[in-house]
C-alpha positions in Angstrom: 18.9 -35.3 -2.9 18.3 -34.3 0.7 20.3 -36.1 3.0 19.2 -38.1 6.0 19.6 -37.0 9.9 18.7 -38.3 13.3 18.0 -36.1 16.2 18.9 -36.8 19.3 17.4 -35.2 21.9 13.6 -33.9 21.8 12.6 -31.4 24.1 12.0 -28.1 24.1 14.0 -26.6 21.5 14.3 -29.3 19.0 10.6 -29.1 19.3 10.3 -25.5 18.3 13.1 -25.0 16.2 15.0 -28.2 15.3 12.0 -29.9 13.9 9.9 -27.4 12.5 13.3 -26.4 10.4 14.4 -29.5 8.7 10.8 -29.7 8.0 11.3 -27.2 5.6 14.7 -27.7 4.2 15.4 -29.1 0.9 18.9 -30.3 2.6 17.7 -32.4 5.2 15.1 -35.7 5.5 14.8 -36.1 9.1 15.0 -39.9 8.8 14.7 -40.9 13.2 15.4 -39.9 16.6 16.2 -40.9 19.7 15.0 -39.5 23.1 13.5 -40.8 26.4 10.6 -38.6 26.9 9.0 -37.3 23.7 8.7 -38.7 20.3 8.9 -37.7 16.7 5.8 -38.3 14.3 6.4 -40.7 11.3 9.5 -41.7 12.1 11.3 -44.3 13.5 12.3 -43.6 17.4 14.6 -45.0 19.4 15.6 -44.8 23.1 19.2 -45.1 23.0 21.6 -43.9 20.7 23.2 -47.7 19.6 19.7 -48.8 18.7 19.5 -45.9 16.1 23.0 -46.2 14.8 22.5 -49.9 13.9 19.2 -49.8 12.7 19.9 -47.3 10.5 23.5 -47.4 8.4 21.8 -44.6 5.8 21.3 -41.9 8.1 24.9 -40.0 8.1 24.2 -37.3 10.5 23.4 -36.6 13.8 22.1 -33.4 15.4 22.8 -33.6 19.1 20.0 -31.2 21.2 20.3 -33.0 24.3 21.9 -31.4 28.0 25.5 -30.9 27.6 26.4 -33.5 30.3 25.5 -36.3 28.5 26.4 -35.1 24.9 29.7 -36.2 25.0 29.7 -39.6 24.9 26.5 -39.9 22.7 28.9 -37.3 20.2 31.8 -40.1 20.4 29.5 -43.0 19.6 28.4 -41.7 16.2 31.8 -40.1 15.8 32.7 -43.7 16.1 30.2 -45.2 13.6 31.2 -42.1 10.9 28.6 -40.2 11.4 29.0 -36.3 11.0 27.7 -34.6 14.2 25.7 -31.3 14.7 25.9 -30.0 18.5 23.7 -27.4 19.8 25.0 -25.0 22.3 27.0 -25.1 24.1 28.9 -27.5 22.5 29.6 -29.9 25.5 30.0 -29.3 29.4 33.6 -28.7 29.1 36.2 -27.2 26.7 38.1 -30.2 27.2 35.5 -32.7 25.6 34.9 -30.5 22.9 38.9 -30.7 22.2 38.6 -34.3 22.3 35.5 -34.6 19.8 37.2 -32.2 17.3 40.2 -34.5 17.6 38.0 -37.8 17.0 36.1 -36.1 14.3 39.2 -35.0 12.6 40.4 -38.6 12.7 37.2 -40.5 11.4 37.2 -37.9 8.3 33.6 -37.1 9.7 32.1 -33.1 10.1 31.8 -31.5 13.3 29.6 -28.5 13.5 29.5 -26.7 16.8 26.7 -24.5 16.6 26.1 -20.7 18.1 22.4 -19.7 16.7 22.1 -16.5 17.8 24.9 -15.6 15.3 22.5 -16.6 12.5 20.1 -13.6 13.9 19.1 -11.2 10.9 21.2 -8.2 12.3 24.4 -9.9 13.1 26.4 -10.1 10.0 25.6 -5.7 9.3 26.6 -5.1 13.2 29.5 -6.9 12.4 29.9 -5.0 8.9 29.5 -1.7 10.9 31.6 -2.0 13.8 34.6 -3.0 11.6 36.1 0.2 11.2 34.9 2.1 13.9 36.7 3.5 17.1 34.8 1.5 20.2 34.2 3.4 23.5 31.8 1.5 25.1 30.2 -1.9 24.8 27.3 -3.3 27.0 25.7 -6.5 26.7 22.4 -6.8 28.7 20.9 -10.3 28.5 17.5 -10.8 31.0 15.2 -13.5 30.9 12.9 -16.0 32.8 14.1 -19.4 33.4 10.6 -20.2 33.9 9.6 -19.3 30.7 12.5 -20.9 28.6 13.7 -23.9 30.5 10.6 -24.8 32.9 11.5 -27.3 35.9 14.8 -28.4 33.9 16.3 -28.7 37.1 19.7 -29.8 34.7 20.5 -26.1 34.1 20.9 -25.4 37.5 22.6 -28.7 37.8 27.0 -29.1 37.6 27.5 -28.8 33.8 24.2 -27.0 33.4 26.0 -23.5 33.2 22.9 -21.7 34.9 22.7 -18.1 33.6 25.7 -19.2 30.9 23.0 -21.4 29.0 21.0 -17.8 27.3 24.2 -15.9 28.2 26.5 -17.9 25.7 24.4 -16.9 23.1 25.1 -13.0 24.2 28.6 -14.2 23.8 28.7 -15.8 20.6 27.4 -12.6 19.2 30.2 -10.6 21.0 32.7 -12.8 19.9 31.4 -12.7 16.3 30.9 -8.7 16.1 33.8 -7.0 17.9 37.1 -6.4 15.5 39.4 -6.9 18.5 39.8 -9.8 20.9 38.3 -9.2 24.6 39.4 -11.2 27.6 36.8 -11.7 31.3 38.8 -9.5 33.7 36.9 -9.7 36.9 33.1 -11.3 37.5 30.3 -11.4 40.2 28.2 -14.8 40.0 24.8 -15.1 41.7 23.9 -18.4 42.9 20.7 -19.5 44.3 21.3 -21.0 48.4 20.0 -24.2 47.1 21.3 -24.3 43.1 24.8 -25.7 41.7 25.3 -23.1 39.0 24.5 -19.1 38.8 21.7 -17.2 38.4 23.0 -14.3 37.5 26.2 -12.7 36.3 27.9 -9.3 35.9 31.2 -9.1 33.5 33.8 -6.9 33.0 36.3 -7.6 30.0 39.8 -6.3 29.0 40.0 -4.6 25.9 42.8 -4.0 23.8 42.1 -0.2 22.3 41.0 0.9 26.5 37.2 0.6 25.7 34.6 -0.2 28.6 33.3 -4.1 27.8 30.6 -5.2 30.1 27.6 -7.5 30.2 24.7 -7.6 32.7 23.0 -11.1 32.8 19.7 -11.7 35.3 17.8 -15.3 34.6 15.1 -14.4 36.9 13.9 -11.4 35.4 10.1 -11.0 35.3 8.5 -9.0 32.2 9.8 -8.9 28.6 12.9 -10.8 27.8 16.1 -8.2 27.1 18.8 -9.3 24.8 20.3 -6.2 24.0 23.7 -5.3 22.8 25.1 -1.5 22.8 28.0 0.0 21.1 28.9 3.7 21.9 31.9 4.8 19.5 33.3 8.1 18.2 31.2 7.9 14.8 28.1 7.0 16.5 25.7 4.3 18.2 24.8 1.4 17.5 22.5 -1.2 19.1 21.1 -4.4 18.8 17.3 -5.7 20.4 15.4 -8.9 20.3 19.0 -11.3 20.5 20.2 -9.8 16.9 16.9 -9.4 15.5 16.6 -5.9 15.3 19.4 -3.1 14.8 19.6 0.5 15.6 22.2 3.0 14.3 21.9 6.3 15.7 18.2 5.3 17.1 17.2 4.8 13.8 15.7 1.1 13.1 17.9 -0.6 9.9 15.9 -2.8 7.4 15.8 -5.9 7.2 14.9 -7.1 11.1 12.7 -9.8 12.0 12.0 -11.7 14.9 14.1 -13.5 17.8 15.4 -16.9 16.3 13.0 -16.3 13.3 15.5 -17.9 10.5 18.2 -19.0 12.9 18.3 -22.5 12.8 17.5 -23.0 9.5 20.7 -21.1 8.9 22.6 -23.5 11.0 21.2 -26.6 8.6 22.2 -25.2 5.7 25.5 -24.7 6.7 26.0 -28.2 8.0 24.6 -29.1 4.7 27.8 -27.0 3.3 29.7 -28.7 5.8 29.3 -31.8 5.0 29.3 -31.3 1.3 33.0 -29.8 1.7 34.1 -32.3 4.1 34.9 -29.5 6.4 34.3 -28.6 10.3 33.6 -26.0 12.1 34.4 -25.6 16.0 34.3 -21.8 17.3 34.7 -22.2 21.5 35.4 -19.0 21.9 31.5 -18.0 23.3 32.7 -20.7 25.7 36.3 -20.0 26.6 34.3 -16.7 28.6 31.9 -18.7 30.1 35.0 -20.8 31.9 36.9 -17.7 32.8 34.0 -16.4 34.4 33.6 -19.4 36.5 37.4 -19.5 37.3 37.7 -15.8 37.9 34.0 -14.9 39.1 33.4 -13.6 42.7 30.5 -16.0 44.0 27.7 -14.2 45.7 25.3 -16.2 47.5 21.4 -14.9 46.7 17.6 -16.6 47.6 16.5 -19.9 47.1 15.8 -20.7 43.4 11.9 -23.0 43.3 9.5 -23.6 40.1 
């Protein structure tokens, strides 16, 4: 019997992938939700959280897609009512909250699920596979995008908490951290921020790597043309790349089976292991993507660039 969920939070991406995803799982009966701008069709929705919590004692779970400002204390209230939680990424605005939230979670007996959907890309796990037992040289992330395109006049992401370039370049992360056999650590950093804008624009990274290889990543979120989320891996026994955010993987230049398209199959990954979750009585809370993204704002070099507008 598919269990009931609320989502909290409807804008752009629970639109496109939240929704359209439990809509198709056997796991899931999206059962309300609660936002202040957008609704849901054919279910009950709610404006504030406490509304939805007590109208509805059935509905177990939570999926949390709002701004990670806010999600903290919306997490805690249905923490607080015993309700297993789902966070999109990043998990909250700080590490510290997320601490917190684990430790509440672990307390009520409820599930916490921090989620990182670009590990769920179709190439991931055989990058992963292939690197394992290879001899790493050189290891470049390059992650460009339009702002305009993904997040249009969200002024939030450019707001304290927002992250700025960090919000599509923790996904980059979450792939590094999930693919390379040895720890890395942010070594030095150059952040771009708009004159006018609280959080960066762009990034450049260098990391420290245990074995002497050269880890960097290149971020730009006001890139115009095609959107590059690309990943490169130069070792002894060869090269290996991945396009599209995971999507598609290269070994040697030659295209492996099995690709599809960017996000294509990510979230409904993420469902079905909160499903597993749940069922297990387990949690799952992997800040690691994130532990970068706050050494690059403790350690990063901050270069003032143009005005940022619409």
């Amino acid at each position: 019997m598919a269990r009931k969920i609320a989502l909290v939070g409807v804008g752009k991406i629970a639109i496109d992938q939240h929704i359209p995803s439990l809509a198709k799982s056997d796991d899931w009966e999206l059962a309300a939700a609660v936002s202040r701008n957008h609704q849901v069709e054919g279910v009950p929705n709610y404006t504030h959280m406490t509304e939805m919590l007590e109208a509805h004692p059935e509905i177990g779970v939570v999926s949390l897609c709002m701004p990670p400002v806010p999600r903290f204390d919306i997490a805690r209230e249905a923490i607080a009512a015993g309700r297993h939680v789902m966070l999109e990424k990043p998990p909250g605005a700080t590490l510290s909250e997320v601490h917190t939230l684990e430790t509440l979670a672990r307390e009520a007996g409820v599930t916490l699920y921090a989620t990182w959907h670009s590990r769920k890309a179709a190439q991931v796990a055989a990058a992963k596979a292939w690197l394992a037992d290879k001899t790493l040289e050189r290891f470049t992330v390059t992650w460009k995008e339009d702002v305009r395109k993904w997040h249009p006049n969200q002024d939030w992401v450019f707001e304290p908490g927002g992250m700025g370039i960090f919000d599509p370049g923790i996904n980059a992360l979450s792939i590094v951290t999930e693919i390379l056999p040895d720890p890395i650590h942010l070594k030095e950093a150059v952040l771009k921020f708009p004159a006018n804008r609280d959080t960066p624009i762009a990034a450049d990274l260098e990391f420290y790597h245990p074995k002497a290889a050269v880890v960097s990543a290149q971020m730009d979120w006001d890139h115009s043309g095609a959107d590059v989320w690309d990943i490169e891996a130069v070792c002894n026994e060869g090269v290996l790349k991945l396009e599209k955010g995971g999507g598609v993987l290269l070994i040697d230049g030659v295209q492996q089976p099995g690709a599809i398209g960017q996000l294509d199959g990510e979230y409904p990954q993420l469902y079905a292991d909160m499903a597993a979750l749940v069922a297990s009585g387990r949690s799952e809370v992997d800040l690691r993507p994130m532990l970068h993204v706050s050494d690059a704002l403790t350690l990063g070099k901050r270069e003032m660039v143009a005005a940022f507008d619409w």
